[in-house]
Each structure stands twice: as C-alpha cells, then as structure tokens.
N, C-alpha and C positions, 0 to 999 in steps of 0.2 A: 223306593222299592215297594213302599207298602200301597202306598198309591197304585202302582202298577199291579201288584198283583190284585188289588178290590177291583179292579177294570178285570182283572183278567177273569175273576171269579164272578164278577158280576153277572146274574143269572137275566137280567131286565138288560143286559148292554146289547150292544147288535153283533152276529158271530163274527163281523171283519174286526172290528174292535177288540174284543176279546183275545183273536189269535194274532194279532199286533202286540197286545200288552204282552202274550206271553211267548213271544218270540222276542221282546224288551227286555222278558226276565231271563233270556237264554246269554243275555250280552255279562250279567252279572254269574251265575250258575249254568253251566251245560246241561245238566241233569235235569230230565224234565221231573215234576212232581208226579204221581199217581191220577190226581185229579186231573192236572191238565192234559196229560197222554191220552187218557179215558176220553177228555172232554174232546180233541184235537180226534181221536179215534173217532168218537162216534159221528165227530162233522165228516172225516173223511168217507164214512161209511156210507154213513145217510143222507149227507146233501145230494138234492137232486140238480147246484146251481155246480158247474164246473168250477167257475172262478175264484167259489170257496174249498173246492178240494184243492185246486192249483197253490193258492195261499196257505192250506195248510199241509201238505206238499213241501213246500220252501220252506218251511218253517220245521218241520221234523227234521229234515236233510239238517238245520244247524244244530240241530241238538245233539248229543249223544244218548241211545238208546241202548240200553240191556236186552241184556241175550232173549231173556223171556217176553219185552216187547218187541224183539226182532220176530221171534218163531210167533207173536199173537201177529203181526204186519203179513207174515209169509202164511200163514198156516188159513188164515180167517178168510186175509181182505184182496190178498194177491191173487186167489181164484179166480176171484168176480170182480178183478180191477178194469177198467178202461183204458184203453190202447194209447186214450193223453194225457192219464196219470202215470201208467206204469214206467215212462222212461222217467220224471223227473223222481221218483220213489228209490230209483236205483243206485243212488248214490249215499245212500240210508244205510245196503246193504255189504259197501265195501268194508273189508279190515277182516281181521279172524275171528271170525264165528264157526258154528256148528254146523255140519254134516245136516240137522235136520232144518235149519233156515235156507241153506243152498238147494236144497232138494225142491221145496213148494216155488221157489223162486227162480229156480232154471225151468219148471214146470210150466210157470206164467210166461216167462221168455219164449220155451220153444211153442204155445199154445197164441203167439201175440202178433197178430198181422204187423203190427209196429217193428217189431223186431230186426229189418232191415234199416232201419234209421241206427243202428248201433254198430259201431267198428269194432271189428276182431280184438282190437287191442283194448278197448275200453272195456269190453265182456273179461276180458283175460284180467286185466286188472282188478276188477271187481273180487275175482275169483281166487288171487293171487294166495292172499294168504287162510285160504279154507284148508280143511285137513284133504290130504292125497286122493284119499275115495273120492273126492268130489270130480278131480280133472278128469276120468270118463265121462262124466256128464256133461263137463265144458266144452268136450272136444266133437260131441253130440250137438251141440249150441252152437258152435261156430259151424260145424257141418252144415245143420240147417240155413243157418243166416248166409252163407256160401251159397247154396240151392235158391232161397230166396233172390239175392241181390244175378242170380247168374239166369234166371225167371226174368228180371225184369229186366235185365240187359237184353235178354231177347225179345222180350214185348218191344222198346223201343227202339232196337233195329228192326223189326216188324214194320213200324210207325215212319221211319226214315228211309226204306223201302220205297213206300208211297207216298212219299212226298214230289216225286218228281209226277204223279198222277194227278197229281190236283192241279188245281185253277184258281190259279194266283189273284185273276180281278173279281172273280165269283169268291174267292176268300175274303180280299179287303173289302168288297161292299157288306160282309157280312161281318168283316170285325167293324167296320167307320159306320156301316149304315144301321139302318134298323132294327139289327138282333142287336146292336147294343143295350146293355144294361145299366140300370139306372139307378 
C-alpha cells in the first residue's frame, strides 16, 4: 500500500499512472485522501487530453465523496463540463445529498445537448433520495429530456420520409465507391 501510494504521489510519474495507483488505493479505502481528490480534480479540470478525464471520471465514480467534494464537482466543474464527461460523472452524484449539489447539477443536465442519451428512469434514480424541493426540478428534467428525445423522433421520421426519394445505385456507388474513407 505504501508502494502504491509513492506512485500515487509521485510528482515525476505520468498522470495515467498516478490515477491507477490511486484508484488501487480505493480497493483498500473508499475515501479519497485530500490530496488525491485535489490532484484527480485538477486532471479533470485541466486536462486538455479526453482520455485522462475519462480515466479519472472512472475512478471518482469508485470512490466515495463528501458532500463538500460533491457541491466542489457541481458547483465548480459541472458548469464547464463536456457533454462526454458529464454522463459518466453522474453516477458520482447518486444517494442523499443536499438541495445545493442537485441544483448546479440538474443545471448542467437541462444546459447538456447529451442529455437525451439519459433514461427517465436513471435521471429519477439519481434523484431518488435528494430532499423534496429538488422533485420540481427533476420533473423540469425529465420534461426537457421528453422535448428533446420527441425533437429527434421527428427529425428522423423527417429522414425516413425521404428515403423512398433517393437512389439506391447513386447511393451504393457512393458508399462502395470513391467517397469511401480511408
């Protein structure tokens, strides 16, 4: 364990390394230290490589977090989160917390083109055990995600319209032939 955590701490190792080691120390301790949430925070914040927020992403989601690094996740980072972080982050925010972590975090939902990759039910879960005042706002969120997923049901009957318009051999020369990509 000590091994793992001088990896974890190690300031010379490389961030995939680092956020391995200390997702190693989540198998012994749930509880993330100060230092590592800090350090896991500022990758998620600042990297500009996806594949290290996604990793450490996964790696928060195993942890268990306090209320006050819950409302620092909602209040800070969920504003300015990305549309392919913010679904794997959301699993962070289930169980009963506070009125003020649900509020920046349905914010980020109903503000999240993503947001129809989300089922009624999973949203509602999330939400389950937040205090009373919050179900107005869940019922705001599902509203939306309704609107959205009933948007794209129309675009692609739109799409399937026109399908009997087109030209079936002028399509396949253009998927088999030359507009292929390479």
């Amino acid at each position: 364990s000590d091994k793992i955590r001088n990896v974890a701490d190690g300031e010379s190792n490389p961030v995939a390394l680092r956020v391995q080691a200390i997702a190693a120390l989540l198998k012994t301790n749930q509880t993330f230290s100060e230092k590592h949430f800090d350090y896991l925070y500022a990758q998620l914040k600042d990297s500009k490589e996806a594949p290290v927020r996604q990793q450490v992403a996964s790696v928060l989601i195993q942890g268990k977090l306090p209320e006050d690094r819950l409302l620092k996740l909602a209040t800070e980072y969920l504003p300015k989160v990305d549309d392919f972080i913010l679904p794997r982050l959301i699993p962070i925010f289930k169980g009963a917390h506070s009125s003020e972590i649900a509020k920046p975090l349905i914010s980020a939902l109903l503000n999240s083109p993503s947001l129809d990759g989300f089922s009624e039910e999973n949203l509602r879960v999330v939400f389950e055990e937040y205090p009373a005042d919050v179900n107005p706002l869940v019922d705001q969120l599902v509203v939306k995600l309704n609107e959205m997923r009933a948007g794209r049901l129309k675009r692609l009957q739109v799409f399937e319209s026109q399908i009997e318009k087109g030209d079936l051999a002028r399509g396949r020369m253009l998927f088999c032939g030359k507009a292929a990509c390479y």
